[in-house]
Structures are given as structure tokens and as C-alpha cells.
Residue, then its C-alpha position, 0 to 999 in steps of 0.5 A: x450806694x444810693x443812700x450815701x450823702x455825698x459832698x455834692x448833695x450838701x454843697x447843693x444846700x449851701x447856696x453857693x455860700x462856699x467859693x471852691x478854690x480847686x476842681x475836684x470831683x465832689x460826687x460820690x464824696x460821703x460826708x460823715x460830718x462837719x468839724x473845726x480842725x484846732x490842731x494840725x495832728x490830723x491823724x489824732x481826730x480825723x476819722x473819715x469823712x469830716x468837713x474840715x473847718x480851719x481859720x488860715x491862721x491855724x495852717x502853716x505858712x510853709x509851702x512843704x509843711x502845707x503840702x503834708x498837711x493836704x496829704x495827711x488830710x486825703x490819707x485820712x479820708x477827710x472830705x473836704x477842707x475849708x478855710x477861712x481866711x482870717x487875714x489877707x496874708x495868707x495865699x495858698x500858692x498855685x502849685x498846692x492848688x494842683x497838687x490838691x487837685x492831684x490827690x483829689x482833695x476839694x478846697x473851699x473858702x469860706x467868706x468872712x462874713x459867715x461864722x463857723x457855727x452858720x454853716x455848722x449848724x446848716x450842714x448838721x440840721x441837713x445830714x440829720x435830715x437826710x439820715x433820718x428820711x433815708x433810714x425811713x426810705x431804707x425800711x421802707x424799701x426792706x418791706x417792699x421786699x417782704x410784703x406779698x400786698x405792697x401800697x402805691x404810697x410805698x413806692x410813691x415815697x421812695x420814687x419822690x426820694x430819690x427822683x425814679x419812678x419806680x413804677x417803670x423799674x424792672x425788678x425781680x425778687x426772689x425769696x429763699x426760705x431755709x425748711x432748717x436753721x443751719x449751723x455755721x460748720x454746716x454753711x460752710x461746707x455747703x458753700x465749700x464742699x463739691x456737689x457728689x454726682x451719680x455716675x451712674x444716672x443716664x442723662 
């Protein structure tokens, strides 16, 4: 869990560039990517854990048809939508701003002044970063476990990651070497099977 880049972690990038329009909880919100909704069929394109970029014209103006909208989003597992508001029409009503907080959807507005690619770009260069430092960390951490002789610079990066000294953790290994490779019908029964006691062995 600790390598998961969540909503949080990338807002904290933006620079206050998104103005929130609901209160949600972000933390532990995986972001997966950033993409522009173009047409309302959700369930079509969404995969999970997308950023859902739309311009105010694309959305429905009917308060229900919003309402589908949200839950289709938050039944797909989009992390968050953003809109940007491409004429002053456009309001979304207090009732879908609770409602959104209900099914725990995060809204955001995006100011006029800044394009789709600007911050398409920033949160693209941000997650390919964060993956490529962590997959790095990953390995990292993978050979501290298997190592006999680990290095201070080891545990130096991984402490400067995510922010914990290491050196004052409490942690306790332990390797498990198989003397023969086991078939997987073997696995099973070892798993499965009852331990045989001796009966007749004196305590």
C-alpha cells in the first residue's frame, strides 16, 4: 500500500491549480491516470482510476440525468471529475454537491485560464516519475530482504521516499529455503492435509 500514488499526493502538485467543489476524502484515492471524458457512455472507456477531464458543455443539464452520471462515475472507480466550466450557465446544484459527497466522488473546477493539456501534461510527467522512483524503491526494498551485506545508501533512499527512518524500524526477517521443489498437487495437500500424530509418544 505504501506504493500507491493516490489523489492526494497528486493535488499536492498542482499548486492549488484545482479549486475543489465538494468535501471528500482524497487520501488513499489511486490515480491511474488523467483523461478527457468526450462522451458520456462511461462504463465504454472508464477503466479505474482515471482523472475525468470534461468541459461543462459535454454534461447534462438535467439535475437526474447529472445525478446517473456521478454514480455511473463512482461505480466505475473514476477517481475524480474535473470540470471546466466553459460557459457561466452551467451550476452544479447543492443537492448533487451532497450527493457527490454521499457516494464519496471528489469534484473539482478547473479555471478557465488553464488548458486541458497543462495540466495533462503535469499529471502525466508526475505519475511517471512517481512509478519509475518507486518501481526503483521496490527493487530496492526486495534486495534489502535478500541480501546478507545490505548498504547504508539502501536504506538512505528508501528513508528519504517516503519520509521514515528506517534505521529506527523494528523488523524481523525471516527466509524460508524449500531443500525440494514441490508439485503444485503436493502444495496443496501440505496445506490442506492434517498433521499424523504419534500416539504413542510420551509428552
Amino acid at each position: 500500500m505504501i506504493f500507491i500514488i493516490d489523489l492526494k499526493f497528486v493535488l499536492g502538485h498542482q499548486h492549488n491549480r484545482l479549486i475543489a467543489i465538494n468535501a471528500v476524502a482524497l487520501e488513499g484515492k489511486p490515480v491511474s491516470s488523467i483523461t478527457i471524458m468526450d462522451n458520456l457512455s462511461v462504463h465504454q472507456w472508464l477503466r479505474g482510476g482515471e482523472m475525468v477531464l470534461v468541459g461543462s458543455h459535454t454534461l447534462p443539464r438535467e439535475n437526474n440525468q447529472l445525478r446517473e452520471l456521478l454514480t455511473e462515475l463512482q461505480q466505475n472507480h473514476a477517481c475524480c471529475l474535473i470540470i471546466k466550466y466553459i460557459n457561466n450557465s452551467f451550476e452544479l446544484f447543492p443537492n448533487l454537491i451532497k450527493f457527490s459527497e454521499k457516494i464519496g466522488l471528489p469534484i473539482f473546477r478547473l479555471p478557465k485560464q488553464t488548458t486541458y493539456l497543462e495540466i495533462m501534461n503535469d499529471v502525466n510527467t508526475l505519475l511517471f516519475r512517481e512509478r519509475q522512483s518507486r518501481h526503483l524503491a521496490m527493487l530496492d526494498l526486495i534486495h534489502l530482504l535478500k541480501t546478507d551485506n545490505p548498504l547504508d545508501q539502501d536504506f538512505d533512499y528508501l528513508s528519504s521516499l517516503k519520509n521514515i527512518d528506517l534505521y529506527k524500524q523494528d523488523v524481523q526477517v525471516v527466509q524460508i529455503i524449500f531443500h525440494a521443489t514441490l508439485t503444485p498437487s503436493q502444495r496443496v495437500r501440505d496445506l490442506y492435509s492434517s498433521p499424523v500424530y504419534n500416539s504413542s509418544a510420551t509428552p
